[in-house]
C-alpha positions in Angstrom: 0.0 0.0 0.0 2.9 2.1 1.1 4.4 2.1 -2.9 1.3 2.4 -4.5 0.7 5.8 -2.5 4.5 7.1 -2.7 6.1 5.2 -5.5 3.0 5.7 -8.3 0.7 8.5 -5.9 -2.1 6.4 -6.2 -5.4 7.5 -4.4 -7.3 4.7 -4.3 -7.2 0.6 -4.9 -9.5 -1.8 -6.4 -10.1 -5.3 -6.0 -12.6 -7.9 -6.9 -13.0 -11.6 -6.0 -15.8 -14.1 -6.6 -18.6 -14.4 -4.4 -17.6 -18.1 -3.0 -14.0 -16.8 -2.6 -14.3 -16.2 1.2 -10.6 -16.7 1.6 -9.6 -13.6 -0.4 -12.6 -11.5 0.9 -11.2 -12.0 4.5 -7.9 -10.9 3.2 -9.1 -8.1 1.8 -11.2 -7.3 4.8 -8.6 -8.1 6.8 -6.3 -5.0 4.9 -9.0 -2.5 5.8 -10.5 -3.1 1.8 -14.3 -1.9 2.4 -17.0 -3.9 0.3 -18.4 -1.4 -2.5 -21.4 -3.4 -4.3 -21.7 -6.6 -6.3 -21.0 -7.7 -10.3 -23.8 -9.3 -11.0 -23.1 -12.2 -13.9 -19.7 -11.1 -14.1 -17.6 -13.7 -15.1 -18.1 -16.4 -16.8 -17.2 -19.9 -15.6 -17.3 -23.5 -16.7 -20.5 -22.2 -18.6 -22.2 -20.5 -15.7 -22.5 -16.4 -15.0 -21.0 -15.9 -11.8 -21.3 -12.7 -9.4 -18.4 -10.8 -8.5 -17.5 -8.7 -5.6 -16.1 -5.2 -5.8 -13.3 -4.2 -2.8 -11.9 -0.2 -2.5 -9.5 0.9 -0.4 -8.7 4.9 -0.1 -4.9 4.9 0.5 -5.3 9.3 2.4 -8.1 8.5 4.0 -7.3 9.7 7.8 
Protein backbone atom coordinates (compact mmCIF):
# COMPACT_ATOMS: atom_id res chain seq x y z
CA UNK A 1 0.00 0.00 0.00
CA UNK A 2 2.90 2.06 1.12
CA UNK A 3 4.44 2.10 -2.91
CA UNK A 4 1.33 2.44 -4.47
CA UNK A 5 0.67 5.84 -2.53
CA UNK A 6 4.50 7.14 -2.74
CA UNK A 7 6.06 5.17 -5.54
CA UNK A 8 2.97 5.65 -8.31
CA UNK A 9 0.73 8.55 -5.88
CA UNK A 10 -2.07 6.37 -6.17
CA UNK A 11 -5.36 7.48 -4.44
CA UNK A 12 -7.28 4.70 -4.30
CA UNK A 13 -7.17 0.57 -4.91
CA UNK A 14 -9.46 -1.84 -6.39
CA UNK A 15 -10.14 -5.31 -6.03
CA UNK A 16 -12.55 -7.88 -6.88
CA UNK A 17 -12.98 -11.58 -5.96
CA UNK A 18 -15.80 -14.10 -6.60
CA UNK A 19 -18.63 -14.38 -4.41
CA UNK A 20 -17.59 -18.08 -3.00
CA UNK A 21 -14.01 -16.79 -2.59
CA UNK A 22 -14.30 -16.16 1.23
CA UNK A 23 -10.61 -16.73 1.64
CA UNK A 24 -9.60 -13.57 -0.41
CA UNK A 25 -12.59 -11.52 0.89
CA UNK A 26 -11.15 -12.05 4.45
CA UNK A 27 -7.87 -10.94 3.17
CA UNK A 28 -9.14 -8.07 1.79
CA UNK A 29 -11.23 -7.26 4.82
CA UNK A 30 -8.64 -8.10 6.78
CA UNK A 31 -6.29 -5.01 4.92
CA UNK A 32 -8.98 -2.51 5.83
CA UNK A 33 -10.50 -3.08 1.81
CA UNK A 34 -14.27 -1.89 2.36
CA UNK A 35 -17.03 -3.89 0.31
CA UNK A 36 -18.36 -1.39 -2.45
CA UNK A 37 -21.36 -3.41 -4.26
CA UNK A 38 -21.75 -6.61 -6.33
CA UNK A 39 -20.97 -7.68 -10.30
CA UNK A 40 -23.84 -9.29 -10.97
CA UNK A 41 -23.11 -12.16 -13.90
CA UNK A 42 -19.67 -11.14 -14.14
CA UNK A 43 -17.56 -13.70 -15.15
CA UNK A 44 -18.06 -16.45 -16.82
CA UNK A 45 -17.25 -19.95 -15.59
CA UNK A 46 -17.34 -23.50 -16.70
CA UNK A 47 -20.52 -22.25 -18.61
CA UNK A 48 -22.18 -20.47 -15.70
CA UNK A 49 -22.45 -16.44 -14.98
CA UNK A 50 -21.02 -15.88 -11.79
CA UNK A 51 -21.29 -12.71 -9.38
CA UNK A 52 -18.40 -10.77 -8.50
CA UNK A 53 -17.49 -8.74 -5.64
CA UNK A 54 -16.07 -5.24 -5.75
CA UNK A 55 -13.31 -4.16 -2.82
CA UNK A 56 -11.87 -0.18 -2.53
CA UNK A 57 -9.53 0.94 -0.42
CA UNK A 58 -8.67 4.94 -0.08
CA UNK A 59 -4.93 4.88 0.52
CA UNK A 60 -5.27 9.30 2.38
CA UNK A 61 -8.08 8.46 4.03
CA UNK A 62 -7.34 9.70 7.85
Amino acid sequence: MEMARKRYELHRIEAGTGKENVGSQVVLERNNFRLVGVYEQYVLQDGCWGDGLLYEKILDRK
